[in-house]
C-alpha positions as CSV (number, residue, x, y, z in Angstrom):
1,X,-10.1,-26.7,3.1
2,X,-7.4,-24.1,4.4
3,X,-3.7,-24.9,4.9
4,X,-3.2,-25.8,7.8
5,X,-0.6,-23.3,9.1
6,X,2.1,-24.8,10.9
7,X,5.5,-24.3,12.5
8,X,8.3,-26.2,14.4
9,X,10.4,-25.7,17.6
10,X,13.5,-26.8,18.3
11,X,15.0,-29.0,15.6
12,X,17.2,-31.2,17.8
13,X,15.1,-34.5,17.4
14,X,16.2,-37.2,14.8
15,X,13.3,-36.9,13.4
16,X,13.3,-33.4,12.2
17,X,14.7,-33.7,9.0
18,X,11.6,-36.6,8.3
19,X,9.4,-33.3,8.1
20,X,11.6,-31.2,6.1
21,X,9.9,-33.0,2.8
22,X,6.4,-33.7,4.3
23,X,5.8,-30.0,5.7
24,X,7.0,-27.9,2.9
25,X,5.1,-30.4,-0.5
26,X,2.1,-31.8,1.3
27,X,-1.0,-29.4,0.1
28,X,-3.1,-29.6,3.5
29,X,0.4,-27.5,5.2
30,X,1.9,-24.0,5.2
31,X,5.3,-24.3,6.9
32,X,5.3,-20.3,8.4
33,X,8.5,-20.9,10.6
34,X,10.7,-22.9,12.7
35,X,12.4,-21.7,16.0
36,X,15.7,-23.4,16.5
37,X,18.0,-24.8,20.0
38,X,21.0,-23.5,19.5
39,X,23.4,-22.0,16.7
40,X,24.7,-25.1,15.2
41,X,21.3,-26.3,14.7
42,X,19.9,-23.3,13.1
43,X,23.2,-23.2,10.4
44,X,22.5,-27.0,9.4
45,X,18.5,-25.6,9.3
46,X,19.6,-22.3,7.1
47,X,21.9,-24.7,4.8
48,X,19.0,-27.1,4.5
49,X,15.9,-25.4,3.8
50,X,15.1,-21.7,2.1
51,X,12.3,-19.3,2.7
52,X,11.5,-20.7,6.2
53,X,11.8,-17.8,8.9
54,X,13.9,-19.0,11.6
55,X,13.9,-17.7,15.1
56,X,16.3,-17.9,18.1
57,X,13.3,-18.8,20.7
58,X,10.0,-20.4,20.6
59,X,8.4,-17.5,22.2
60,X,10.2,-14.9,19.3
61,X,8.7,-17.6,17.1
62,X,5.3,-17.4,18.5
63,X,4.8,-13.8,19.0
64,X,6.0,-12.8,15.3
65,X,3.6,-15.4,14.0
66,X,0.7,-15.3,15.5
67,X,-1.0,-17.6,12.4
68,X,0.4,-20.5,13.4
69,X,-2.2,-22.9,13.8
70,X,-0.1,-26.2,15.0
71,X,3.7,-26.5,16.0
72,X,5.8,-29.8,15.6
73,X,7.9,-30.3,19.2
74,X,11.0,-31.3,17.5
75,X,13.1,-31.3,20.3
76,X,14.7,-33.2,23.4
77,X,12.2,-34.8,25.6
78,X,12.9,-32.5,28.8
79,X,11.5,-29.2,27.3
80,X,8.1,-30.7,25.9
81,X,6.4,-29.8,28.6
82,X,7.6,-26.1,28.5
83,X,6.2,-26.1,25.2
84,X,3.5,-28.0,25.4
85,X,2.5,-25.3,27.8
86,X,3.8,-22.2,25.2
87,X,1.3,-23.9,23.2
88,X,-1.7,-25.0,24.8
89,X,-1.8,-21.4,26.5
90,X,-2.3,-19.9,23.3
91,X,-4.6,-22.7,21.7
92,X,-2.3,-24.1,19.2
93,X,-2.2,-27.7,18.3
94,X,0.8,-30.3,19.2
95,X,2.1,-32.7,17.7
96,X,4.9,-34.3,19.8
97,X,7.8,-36.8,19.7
98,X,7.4,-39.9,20.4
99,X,8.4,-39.3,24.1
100,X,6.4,-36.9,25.8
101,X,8.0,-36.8,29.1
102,X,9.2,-40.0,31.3
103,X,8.0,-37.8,34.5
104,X,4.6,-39.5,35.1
105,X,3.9,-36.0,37.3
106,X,4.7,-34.0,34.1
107,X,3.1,-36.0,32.1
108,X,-0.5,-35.3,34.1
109,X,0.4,-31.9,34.1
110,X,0.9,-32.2,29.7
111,X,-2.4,-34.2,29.9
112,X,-4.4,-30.9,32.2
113,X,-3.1,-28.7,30.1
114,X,-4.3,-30.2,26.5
115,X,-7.9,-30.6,28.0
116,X,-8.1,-27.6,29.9
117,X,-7.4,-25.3,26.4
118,X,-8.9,-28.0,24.2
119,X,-5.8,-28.4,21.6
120,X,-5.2,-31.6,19.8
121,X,-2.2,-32.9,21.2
122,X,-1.3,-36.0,18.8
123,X,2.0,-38.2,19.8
124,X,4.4,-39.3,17.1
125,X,4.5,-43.0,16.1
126,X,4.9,-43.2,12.5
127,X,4.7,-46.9,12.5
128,X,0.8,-47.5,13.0
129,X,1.1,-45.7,9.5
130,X,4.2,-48.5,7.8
131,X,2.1,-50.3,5.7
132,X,3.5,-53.5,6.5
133,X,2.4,-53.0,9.9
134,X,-0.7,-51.9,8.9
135,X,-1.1,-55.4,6.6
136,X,-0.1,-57.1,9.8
137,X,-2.9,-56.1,11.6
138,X,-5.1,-56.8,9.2
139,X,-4.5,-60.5,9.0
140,X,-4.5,-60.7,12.9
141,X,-7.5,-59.2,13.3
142,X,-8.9,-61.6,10.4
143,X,-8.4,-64.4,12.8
144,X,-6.0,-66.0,10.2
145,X,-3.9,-66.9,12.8
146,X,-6.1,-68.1,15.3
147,X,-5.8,-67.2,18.9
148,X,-2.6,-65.0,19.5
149,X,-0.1,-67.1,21.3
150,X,3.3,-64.9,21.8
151,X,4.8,-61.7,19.7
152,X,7.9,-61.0,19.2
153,X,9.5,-57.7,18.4
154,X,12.8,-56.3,17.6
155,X,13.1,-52.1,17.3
156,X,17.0,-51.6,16.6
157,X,18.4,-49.2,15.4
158,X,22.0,-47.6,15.2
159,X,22.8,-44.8,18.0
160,X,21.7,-41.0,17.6
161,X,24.0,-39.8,20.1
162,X,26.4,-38.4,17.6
163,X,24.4,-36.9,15.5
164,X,21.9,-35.3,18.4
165,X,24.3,-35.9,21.5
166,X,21.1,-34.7,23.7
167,X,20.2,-38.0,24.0
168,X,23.5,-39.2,25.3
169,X,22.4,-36.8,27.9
170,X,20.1,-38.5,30.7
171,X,19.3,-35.6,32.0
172,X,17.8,-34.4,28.6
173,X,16.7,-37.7,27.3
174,X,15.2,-39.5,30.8
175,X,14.6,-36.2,32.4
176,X,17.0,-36.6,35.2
177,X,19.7,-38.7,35.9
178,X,18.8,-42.5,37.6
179,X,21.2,-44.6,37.6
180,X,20.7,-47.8,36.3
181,X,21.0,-50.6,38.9
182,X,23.2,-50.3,42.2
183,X,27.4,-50.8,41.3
184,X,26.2,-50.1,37.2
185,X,27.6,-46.5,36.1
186,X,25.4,-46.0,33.4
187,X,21.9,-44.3,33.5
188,X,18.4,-44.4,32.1
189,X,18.0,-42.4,29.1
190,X,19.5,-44.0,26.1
191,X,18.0,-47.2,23.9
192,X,15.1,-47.9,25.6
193,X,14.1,-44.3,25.5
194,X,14.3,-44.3,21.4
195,X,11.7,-46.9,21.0
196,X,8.8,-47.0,22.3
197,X,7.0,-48.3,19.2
198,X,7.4,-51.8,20.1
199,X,5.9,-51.1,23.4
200,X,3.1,-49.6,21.5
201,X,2.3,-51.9,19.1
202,X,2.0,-55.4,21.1
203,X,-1.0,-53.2,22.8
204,X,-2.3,-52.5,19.7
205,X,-2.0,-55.9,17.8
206,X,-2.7,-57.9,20.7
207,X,-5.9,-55.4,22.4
208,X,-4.3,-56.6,25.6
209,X,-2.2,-54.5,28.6
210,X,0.6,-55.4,30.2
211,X,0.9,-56.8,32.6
212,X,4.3,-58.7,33.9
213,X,8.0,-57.4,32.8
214,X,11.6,-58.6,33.1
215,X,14.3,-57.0,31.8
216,X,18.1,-57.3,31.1
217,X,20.5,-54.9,29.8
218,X,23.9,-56.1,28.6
219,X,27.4,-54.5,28.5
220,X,27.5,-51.2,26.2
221,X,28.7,-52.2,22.5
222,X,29.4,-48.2,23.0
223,X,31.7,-48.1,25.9
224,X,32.1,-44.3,25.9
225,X,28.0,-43.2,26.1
226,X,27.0,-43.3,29.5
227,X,23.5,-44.7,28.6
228,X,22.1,-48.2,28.2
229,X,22.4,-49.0,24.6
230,X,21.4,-52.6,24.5
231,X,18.7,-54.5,26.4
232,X,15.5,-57.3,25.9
233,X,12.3,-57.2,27.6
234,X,10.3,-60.2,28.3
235,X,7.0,-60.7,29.9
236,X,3.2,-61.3,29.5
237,X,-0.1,-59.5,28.6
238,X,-3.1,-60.0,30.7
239,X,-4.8,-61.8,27.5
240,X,-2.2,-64.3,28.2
241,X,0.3,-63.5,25.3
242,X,4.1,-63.5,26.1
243,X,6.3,-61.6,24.3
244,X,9.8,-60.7,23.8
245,X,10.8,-57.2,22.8
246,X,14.3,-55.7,21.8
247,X,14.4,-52.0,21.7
248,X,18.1,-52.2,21.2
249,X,20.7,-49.8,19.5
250,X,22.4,-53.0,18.2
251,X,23.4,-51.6,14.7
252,X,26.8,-49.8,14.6
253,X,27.6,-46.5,13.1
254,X,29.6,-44.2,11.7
255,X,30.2,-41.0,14.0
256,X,29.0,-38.4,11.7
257,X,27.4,-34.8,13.3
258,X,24.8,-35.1,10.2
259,X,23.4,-38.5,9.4
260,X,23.8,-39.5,5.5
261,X,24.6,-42.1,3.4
262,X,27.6,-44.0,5.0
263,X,26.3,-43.9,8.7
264,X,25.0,-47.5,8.9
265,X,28.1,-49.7,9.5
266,X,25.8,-52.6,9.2
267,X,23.7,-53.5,6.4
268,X,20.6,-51.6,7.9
269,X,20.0,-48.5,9.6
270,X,17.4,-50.0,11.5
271,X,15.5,-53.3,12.0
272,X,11.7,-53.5,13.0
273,X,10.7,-57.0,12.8
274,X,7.2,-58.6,14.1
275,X,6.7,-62.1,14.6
276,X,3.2,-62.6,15.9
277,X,2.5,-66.8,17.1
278,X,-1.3,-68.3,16.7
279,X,-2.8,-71.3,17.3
280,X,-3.5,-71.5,13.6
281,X,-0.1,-69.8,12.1
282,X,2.7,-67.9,12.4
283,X,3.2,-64.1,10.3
284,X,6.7,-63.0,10.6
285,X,6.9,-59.4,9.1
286,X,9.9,-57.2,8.2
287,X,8.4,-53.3,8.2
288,X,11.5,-51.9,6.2
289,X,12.3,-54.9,4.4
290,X,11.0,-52.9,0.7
291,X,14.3,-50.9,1.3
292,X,17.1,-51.8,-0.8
293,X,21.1,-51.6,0.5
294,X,24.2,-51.5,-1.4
295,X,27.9,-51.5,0.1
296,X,29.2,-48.9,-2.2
297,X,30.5,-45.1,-1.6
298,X,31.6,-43.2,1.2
299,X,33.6,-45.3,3.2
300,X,32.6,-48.9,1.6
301,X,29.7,-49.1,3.9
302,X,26.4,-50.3,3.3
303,X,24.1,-47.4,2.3
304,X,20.0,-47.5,2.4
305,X,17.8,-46.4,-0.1
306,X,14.6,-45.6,1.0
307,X,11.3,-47.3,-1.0
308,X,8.8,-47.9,1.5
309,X,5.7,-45.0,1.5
310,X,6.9,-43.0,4.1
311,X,5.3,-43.1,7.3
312,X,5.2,-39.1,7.7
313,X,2.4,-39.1,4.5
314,X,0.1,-40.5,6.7
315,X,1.2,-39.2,10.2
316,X,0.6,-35.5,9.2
317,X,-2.6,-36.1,6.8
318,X,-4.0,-37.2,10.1
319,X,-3.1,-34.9,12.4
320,X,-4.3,-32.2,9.9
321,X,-7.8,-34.1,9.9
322,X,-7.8,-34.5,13.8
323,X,-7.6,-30.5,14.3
324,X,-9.4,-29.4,11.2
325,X,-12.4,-31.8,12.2
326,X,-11.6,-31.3,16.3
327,X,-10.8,-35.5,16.5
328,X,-9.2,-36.8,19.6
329,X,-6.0,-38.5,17.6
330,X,-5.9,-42.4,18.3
331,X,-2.3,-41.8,20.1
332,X,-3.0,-39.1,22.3
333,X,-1.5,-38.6,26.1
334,X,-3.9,-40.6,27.7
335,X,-3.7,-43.8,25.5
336,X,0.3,-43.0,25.4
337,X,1.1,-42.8,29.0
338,X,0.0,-46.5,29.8
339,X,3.2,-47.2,27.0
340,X,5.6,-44.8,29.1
341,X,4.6,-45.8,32.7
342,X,5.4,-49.6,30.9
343,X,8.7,-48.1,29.7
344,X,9.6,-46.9,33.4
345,X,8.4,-50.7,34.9
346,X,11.6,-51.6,32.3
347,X,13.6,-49.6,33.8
348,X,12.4,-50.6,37.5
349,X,13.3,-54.4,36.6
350,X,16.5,-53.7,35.3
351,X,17.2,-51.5,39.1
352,X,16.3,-54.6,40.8
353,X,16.9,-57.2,38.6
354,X,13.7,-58.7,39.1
355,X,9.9,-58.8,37.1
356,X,7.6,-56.1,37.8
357,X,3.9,-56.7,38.3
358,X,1.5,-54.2,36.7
């Protein structure tokens, strides 16, 4: 089988450096070239990787590399439709962040476009490839556990802002700026819009929709972000199963431009934890629990040492067999937009402080 030949745009996401490794040692991938935001982003690009041809524009990108097979939208989630349309115009493949667009217009319009140029357009969520989570399902789908009762999920994580300040940026990060709730001077765009895996994995586990949501947000631990950066969501499927979901940025940080050992104030970088309830058991799951911590050097903080398999592996080897064998991907736009029309019900309860129906 060819490499598959295959670019990125962008490079503002906190994800991009996750696909420095994966892109330039996994066999199935040529990395031909990378376009980049803005000048800081392309020096901490140029003093990361060599031999990658970097561009100023996605277009100068495009046109001087007219091999590229599939791009990587590494960027902010207000210019994926721009480039989901660069794209699918001229038939190359997409794989996006986990955040398409929170526009439900936009996102019809990213969904036309895909079928109307037959691309694969594949949606990041590296967790349906954790291996705990994966292990997880297995066992509920065994019946183990009996009839699924509740499931409870945290997603928290320290704050990006810093490091990729367009997602202190509603305009960048929600697409426009909405204000929270009437007499609140915060607006959507900030924790809730990190972390939608939570949001995707109680469909998954469960095989249910939503369908009932209430949610609170609490004062900012981060006074100076104008963004929510800690709330819970409660509600019920329409199997039955409650749930209660935290999608928080509840871990502290260091402010550092470039994230690296010594970020995490706390002793983790990031918590996903499942707790699904049966009727015959209960399976309580920590998905980065293999990881090991120590509280040594820089600044006496707790640093993380990676040893889980890394979620990318898997992400990419299946994106790569979804174009090469022309596969609709399991998280594509239409499965994905029920999780983001859920994510804006969220934010509708917290305006009116209230459960939304759905």
């Amino acid at each position: 089988m060819n490499r598959l030949k295959i670019a990125m745009m962008s490079m503002t996401h906190g994800h991009t450096r996750k696909y420095y490794q994966v892109l330039k040692e996994n066999p199935k991938l040529e990395w031909v070239a990378v376009s980049t935001a803005n000048d800081e982003v392309r020096r901490i690009f140029k003093n990361s990787v060599d031999g990658i041809p970097c561009y100023d524009s996605d277009i100068e990108m495009l046109d001087a590399h007219p091999e590229i097979e599939a791009v990587v939208l590494a960027s902010e989630n207000c210019e994926h439709l721009r480039q989901m349309k660069l794209c699918a115009e001229r038939g190359i493949h997409i794989l996006s962040m986990k955040i398409p667009t929170f526009d439900m217009d936009e996102y019809d319009q990213m969904i036309e476009l895909v079928e109307k140029h037959d691309v694969i357009c594949q949606i990041e969520l590296e967790l349906h490839y954790n291996p705990v989570v994966r292990r997880m399902k297995e066992i509920s789908e065994s019946g183990k556990l009996g009839n699924i009762l509740s499931f409870k999920a945290t997603n928290t994580t320290l704050s990006p802002v810093w490091a990729f300040p367009w997602q202190g940026m509603p305009e960048k990060s929600y697409g426009k700026r909405v204000p929270l709730r009437e007499g609140d001077n915060r607006f959507r765009g900030g924790a809730l819009c990190d972390h939608p895996h939570i949001f995707d994995l109680i469909r998954e586990i469960t095989g249910s929709e939503f369908d009932t949501v209430y949610a609170a947000v609490a004062p900012n631990i981060r006074p100076d972000i104008e963004e929510e950066d800690m709330l819970n969501v409660v509600g019920r499927m329409k199997n039955g199963v409650v749930f209660s979901l935290d999608p928080s940025w509840s871990n502290m940080e260091e402010r550092l431009k470039v994230p690296g050992p010594g970020w995490e104030v706390a002793p983790k970088r990031m918590e996903v934890n499942l707790i699904i309830n049966g009727e015959k058991g209960t399976l309580m799951t920590d998905c980065f629990g293999p990881n090991t911590y120590h509280n040594g050097a820089p600044n006496d903080r707790y640093t993380v040492n990676y040893t889980y398999f890394d979620e990318w592996v898997g992400l990419i080897d299946e994106f790569v067999d979804n174009i090469r064998l022309h596969r609709l991907p399991k998280i594509n736009l239409r499965r994905h937009r029920e999780t983001i029309r859920v994510m804006n019900a969220i934010y509708e309860s917290i305006r009116i402080g209230d459960s939304v129906n759905l």
